[in-house]
C-alpha positions as CSV (number, residue, x, y, z in Angstrom):
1,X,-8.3,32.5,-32.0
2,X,-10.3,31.1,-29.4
3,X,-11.0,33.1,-25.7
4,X,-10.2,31.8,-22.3
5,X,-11.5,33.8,-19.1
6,X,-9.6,33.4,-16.0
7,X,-11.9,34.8,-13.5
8,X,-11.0,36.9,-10.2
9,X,-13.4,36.4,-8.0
10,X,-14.5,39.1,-5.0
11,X,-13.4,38.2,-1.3
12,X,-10.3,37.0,0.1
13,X,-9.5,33.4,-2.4
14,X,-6.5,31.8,-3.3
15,X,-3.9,33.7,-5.8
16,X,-1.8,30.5,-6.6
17,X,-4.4,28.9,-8.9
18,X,-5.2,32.1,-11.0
19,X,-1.5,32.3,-11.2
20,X,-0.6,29.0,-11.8
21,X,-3.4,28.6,-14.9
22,X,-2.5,32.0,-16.4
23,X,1.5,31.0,-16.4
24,X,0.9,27.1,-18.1
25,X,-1.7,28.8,-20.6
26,X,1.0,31.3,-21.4
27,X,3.8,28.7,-21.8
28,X,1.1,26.4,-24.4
29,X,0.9,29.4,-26.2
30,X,4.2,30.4,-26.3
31,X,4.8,26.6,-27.6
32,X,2.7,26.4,-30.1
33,X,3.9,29.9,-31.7
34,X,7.8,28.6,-31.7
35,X,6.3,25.7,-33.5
36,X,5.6,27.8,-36.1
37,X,1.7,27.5,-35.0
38,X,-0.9,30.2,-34.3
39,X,-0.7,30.8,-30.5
40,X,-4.4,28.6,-29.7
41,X,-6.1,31.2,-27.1
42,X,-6.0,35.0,-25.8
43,X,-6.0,34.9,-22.2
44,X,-7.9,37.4,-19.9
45,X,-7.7,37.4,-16.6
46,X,-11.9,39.1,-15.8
47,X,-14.3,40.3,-12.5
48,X,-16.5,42.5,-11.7
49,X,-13.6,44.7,-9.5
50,X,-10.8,46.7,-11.2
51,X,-8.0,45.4,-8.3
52,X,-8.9,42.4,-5.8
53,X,-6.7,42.4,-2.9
54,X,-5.4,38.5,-1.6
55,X,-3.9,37.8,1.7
56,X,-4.9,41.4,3.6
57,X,-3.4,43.4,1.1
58,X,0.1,41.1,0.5
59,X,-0.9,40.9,-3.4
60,X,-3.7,42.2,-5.9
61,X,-4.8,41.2,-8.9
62,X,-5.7,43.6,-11.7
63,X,-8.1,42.2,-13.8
64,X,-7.7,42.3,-17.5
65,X,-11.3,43.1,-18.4
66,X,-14.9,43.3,-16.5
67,X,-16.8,40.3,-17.4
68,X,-19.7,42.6,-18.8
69,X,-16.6,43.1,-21.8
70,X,-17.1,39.6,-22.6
71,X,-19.7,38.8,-25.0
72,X,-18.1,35.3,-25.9
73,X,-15.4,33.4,-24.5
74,X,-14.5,29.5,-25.5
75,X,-13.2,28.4,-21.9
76,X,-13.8,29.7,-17.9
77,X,-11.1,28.8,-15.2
78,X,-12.9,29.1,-11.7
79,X,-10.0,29.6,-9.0
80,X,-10.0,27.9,-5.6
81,X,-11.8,29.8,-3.0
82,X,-11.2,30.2,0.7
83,X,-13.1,28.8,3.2
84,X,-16.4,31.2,3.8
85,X,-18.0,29.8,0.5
86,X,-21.6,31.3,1.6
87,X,-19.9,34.8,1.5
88,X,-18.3,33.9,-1.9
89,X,-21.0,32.5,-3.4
90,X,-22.7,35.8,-2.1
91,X,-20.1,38.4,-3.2
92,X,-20.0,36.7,-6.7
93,X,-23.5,36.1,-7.9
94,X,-23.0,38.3,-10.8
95,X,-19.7,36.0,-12.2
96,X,-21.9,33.0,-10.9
97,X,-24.9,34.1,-13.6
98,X,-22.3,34.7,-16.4
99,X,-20.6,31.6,-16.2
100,X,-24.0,29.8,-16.2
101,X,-24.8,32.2,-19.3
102,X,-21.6,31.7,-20.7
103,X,-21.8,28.0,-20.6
104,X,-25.3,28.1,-22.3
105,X,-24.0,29.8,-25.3
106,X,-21.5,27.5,-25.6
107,X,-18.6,28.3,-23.3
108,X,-16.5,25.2,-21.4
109,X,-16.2,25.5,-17.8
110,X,-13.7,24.5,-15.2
111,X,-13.8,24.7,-11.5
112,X,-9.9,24.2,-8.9
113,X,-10.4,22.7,-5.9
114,X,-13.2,25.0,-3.9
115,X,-14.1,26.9,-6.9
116,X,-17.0,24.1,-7.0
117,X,-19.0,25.8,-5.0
118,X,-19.8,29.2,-7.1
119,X,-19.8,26.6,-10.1
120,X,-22.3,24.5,-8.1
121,X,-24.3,27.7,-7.0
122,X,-24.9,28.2,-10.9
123,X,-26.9,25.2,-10.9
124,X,-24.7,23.9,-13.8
125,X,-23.6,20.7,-11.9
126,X,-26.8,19.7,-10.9
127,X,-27.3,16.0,-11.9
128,X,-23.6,15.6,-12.9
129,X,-20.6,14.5,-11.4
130,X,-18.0,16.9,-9.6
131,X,-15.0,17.0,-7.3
132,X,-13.0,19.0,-5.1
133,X,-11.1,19.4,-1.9
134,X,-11.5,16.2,0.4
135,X,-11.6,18.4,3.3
136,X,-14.9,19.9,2.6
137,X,-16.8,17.1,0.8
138,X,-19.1,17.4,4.2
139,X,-20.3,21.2,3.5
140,X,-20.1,20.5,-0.2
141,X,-22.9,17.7,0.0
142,X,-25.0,19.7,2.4
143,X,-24.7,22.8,0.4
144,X,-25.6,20.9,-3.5
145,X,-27.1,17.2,-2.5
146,X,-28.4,17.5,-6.4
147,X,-24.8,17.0,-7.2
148,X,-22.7,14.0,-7.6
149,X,-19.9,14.4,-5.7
150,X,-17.1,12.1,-6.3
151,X,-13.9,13.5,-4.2
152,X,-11.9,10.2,-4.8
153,X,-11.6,11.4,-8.6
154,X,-9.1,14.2,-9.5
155,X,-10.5,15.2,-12.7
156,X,-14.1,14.9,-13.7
157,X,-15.0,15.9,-17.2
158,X,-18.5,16.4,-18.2
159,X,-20.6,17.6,-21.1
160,X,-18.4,20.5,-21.2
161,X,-18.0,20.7,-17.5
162,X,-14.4,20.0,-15.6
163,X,-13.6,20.1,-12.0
164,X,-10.5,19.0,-10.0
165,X,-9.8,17.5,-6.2
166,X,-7.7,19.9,-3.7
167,X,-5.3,22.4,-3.6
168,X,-2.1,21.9,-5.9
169,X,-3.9,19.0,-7.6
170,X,-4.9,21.8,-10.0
171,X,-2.1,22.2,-11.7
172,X,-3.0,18.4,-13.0
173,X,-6.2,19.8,-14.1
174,X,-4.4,22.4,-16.1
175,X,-2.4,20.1,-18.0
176,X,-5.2,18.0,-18.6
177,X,-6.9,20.9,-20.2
178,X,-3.8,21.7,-22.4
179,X,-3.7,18.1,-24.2
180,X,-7.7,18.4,-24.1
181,X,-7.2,22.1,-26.1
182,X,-3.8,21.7,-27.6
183,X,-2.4,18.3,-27.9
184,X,-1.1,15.5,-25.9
185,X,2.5,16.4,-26.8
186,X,2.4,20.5,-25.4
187,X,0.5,18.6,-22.4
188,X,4.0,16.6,-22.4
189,X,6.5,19.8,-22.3
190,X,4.2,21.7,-20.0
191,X,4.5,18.9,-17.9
192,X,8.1,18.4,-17.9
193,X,8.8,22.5,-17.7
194,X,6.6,22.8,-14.9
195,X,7.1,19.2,-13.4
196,X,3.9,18.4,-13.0
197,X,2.6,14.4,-13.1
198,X,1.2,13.6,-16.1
199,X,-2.4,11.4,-15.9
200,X,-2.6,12.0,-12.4
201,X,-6.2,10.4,-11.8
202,X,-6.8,10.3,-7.8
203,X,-6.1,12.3,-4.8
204,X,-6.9,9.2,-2.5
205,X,-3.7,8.9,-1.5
206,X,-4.0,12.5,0.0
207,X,-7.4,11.8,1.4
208,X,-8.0,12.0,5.6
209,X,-11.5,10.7,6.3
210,X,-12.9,11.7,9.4
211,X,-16.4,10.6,8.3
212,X,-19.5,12.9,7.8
213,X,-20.6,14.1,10.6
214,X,-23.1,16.9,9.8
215,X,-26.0,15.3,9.9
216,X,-28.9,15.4,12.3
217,X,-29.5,11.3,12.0
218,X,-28.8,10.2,15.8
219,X,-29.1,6.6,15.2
220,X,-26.3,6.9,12.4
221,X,-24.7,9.2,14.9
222,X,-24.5,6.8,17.5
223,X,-23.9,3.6,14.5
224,X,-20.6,5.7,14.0
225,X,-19.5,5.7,17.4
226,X,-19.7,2.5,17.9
227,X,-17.7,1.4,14.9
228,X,-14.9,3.8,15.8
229,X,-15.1,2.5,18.9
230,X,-14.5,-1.2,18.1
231,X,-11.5,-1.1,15.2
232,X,-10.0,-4.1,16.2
233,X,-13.2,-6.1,16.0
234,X,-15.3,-7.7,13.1
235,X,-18.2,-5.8,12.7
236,X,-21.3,-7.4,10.5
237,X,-23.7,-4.7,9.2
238,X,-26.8,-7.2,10.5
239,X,-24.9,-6.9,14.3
240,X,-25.1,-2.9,14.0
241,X,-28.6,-3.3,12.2
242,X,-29.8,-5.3,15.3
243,X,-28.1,-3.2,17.7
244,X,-29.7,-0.2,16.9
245,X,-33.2,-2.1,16.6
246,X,-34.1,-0.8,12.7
247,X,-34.4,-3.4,9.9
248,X,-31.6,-3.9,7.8
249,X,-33.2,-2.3,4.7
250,X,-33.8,0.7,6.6
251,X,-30.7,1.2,8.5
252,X,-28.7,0.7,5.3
253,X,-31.0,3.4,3.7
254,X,-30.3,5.9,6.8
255,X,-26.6,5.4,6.7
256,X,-26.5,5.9,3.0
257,X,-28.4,9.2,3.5
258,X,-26.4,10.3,6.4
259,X,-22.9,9.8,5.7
260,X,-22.9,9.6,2.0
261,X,-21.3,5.6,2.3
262,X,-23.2,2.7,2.8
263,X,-22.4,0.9,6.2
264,X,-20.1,-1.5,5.0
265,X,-17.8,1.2,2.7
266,X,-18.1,3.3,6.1
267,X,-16.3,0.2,8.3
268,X,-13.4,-0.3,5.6
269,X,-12.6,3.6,5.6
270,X,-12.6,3.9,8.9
271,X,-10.7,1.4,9.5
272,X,-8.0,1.7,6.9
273,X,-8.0,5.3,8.2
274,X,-6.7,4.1,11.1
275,X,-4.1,1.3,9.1
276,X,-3.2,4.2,7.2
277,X,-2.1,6.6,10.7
278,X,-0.3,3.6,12.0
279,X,1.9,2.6,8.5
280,X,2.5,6.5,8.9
281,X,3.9,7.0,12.5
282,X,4.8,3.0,13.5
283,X,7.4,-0.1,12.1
284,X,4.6,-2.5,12.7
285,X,4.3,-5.3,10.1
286,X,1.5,-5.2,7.7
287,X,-0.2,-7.9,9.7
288,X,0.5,-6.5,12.8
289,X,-1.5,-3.4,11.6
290,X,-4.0,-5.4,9.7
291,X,-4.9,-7.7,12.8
292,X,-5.4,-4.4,15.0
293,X,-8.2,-2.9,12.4
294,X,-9.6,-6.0,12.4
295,X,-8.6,-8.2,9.0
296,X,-7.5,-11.9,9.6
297,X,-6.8,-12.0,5.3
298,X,-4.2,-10.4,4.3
299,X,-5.7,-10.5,0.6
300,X,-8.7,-9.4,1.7
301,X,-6.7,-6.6,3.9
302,X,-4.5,-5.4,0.8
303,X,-7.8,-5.3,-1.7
304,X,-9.6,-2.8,0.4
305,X,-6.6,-0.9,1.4
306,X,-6.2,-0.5,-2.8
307,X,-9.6,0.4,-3.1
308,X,-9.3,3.2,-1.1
309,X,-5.4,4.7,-1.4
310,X,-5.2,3.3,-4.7
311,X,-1.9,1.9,-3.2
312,X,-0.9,-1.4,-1.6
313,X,0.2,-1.0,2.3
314,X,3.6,-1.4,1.4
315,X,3.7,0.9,-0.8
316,X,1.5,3.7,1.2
317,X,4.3,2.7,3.8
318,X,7.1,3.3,1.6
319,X,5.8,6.6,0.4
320,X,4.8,8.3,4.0
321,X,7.4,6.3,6.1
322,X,10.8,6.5,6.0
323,X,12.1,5.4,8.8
324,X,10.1,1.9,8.9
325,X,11.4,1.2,5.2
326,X,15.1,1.4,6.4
């Protein structure tokens, strides 16, 4: 029978994904054995503390096992954390160096949502890809530029590595480690006893880009100003280049550095950022919308806008407003 460690970390983190993977696990198992199978894994839920408190002392979690009880385990689920990842990653540095020792002997590892970063601090992602919350891609860069960090993606899955996008979205990641373990068809009743989408790839759709800010690049600083400034216009790169009196080549280069997108992804998002708000909280047309970011072709328009929901307007309309699809 093969292991899979659950860990707890230290510090105030989020209960609902150590929950949510124990109870799926559970169910697979449970599947498999009334299928007249072996059940596939013993589950242990492991830290370094016998009870971690969540939510000022709402719930605790009583650990299975201390991680130092582990010798050999198959798979590692890393829970979200909450938001002081310094002080996680700081509280947890002896789970951080078992993971990385467990993954070296052969373990799988996989990281929900902000759980990246004590994965990250391991420096098992370094040089690979990796996802998690939109909402903290910013500190995530500036914390581990060695990593690839792809938030568009809701699953990445690498050389024995898997991490997920935000919050809920984990639950996907769970199922998508029961087909990977089990088979596609327990993936299949885990999905339809929990209701969770099947092959969800994206969180997109959930996405709210506010563009990355924390940088010290004034130029760039000042390039994204002005773009936010000037929605409704046409913007050419060489016009902001020339503005801002740096060579193309360079300015591109700066930009890239800065804000993680070159200039040109940087004008679509922000601007189908701001098509997105107005399909949300207006009964404008789609052209009406797509003349006031700034598109004259409504092809062009709808390409981007796919690119970057992974939905067509109408359908990102449909989906987040009600009332305008009445």
């Amino acid at each position: 029978m093969q292991h899979l460690t659950i860990i707890v970390p230290e510090g105030e983190n989020n209960l609902s994904s150590i929950v949510g993977a124990y109870k799926i696990f559970t169910r697979a198992n449970a599947y498999w054995k009334e299928s007249g199978r072996n059940e596939l894994f013993t589950i242990q839920l492991a830290g370094i503390s016998k009870e971690v408190e969540f939510y000022d002392g709402l719930f605790s979690v009583k650990p299975h096992v201390n991680i130092s009880a582990i010798s050999k385990t198959n798979l590692i689920i890393i829970p979200s954390l909450n938001h002081n990842y310094r002080k996680a990653v700081q509280e947890n540095q002896l789970l951080i160096d078992w993971v990385e020792q467990q993954y070296k002997n052969g373990a799988e590892v996989a990281s929900i949502c902000t759980g990246a970063f004590l994965l990250a601090s391991s420096g098992l992602l370094d040089g690979k890809s990796c996802s998690t919350h939109w909402a903290v891609a910013d500190n995530f860069r500036n914390m581990f530029p060695q990593v690839n960090l792809q938030t568009d993606k809701l699953i990445t899955d690498e050389k024995g590595i898997y991490t997920n996008g935000g919050a809920y979205s984990f639950l996907n990641l769970i199922i998508y480690l029961i087909e990977k373990y089990y088979d596609r068809q327990t993936a299949i009743f885990c999905s339809k006893v929990f209701q969770i989408e099947m092959d969800r790839q994206s969180q997109s759709a959930f996405t709210i880009f506010t563009g990355q800010k924390l940088h010290g690049d004034e130029m760039v600083r000042q390039a994204q100003a002005y773009i936010e400034s000037k929605l409704d216009e046409k913007i050419s790169v060489e016009h902001l280049s020339s503005k801002f009196s740096v060579g193309r080549r360079n300015f591109d280069r700066r930009f890239i550095k800065a804000t993680g997108n070159t200039p040109v992804e940087y004008l679509q998002r922000v601007k189908i950022e701001s098509a997105k708000k107005a399909f949300e909280t207006s009964r404008k047309t789609i052209n009406e919308v797509m003349y006031e970011v700034g598109y004259s072709d409504v092809k062009a328009f709808r390409e981007v806008f796919r690119k970057i929901t992974g939905m067509s307007p109408l359908e990102y309309r449909s989906k987040y407003n009600k009332e305008a699809t009445l």
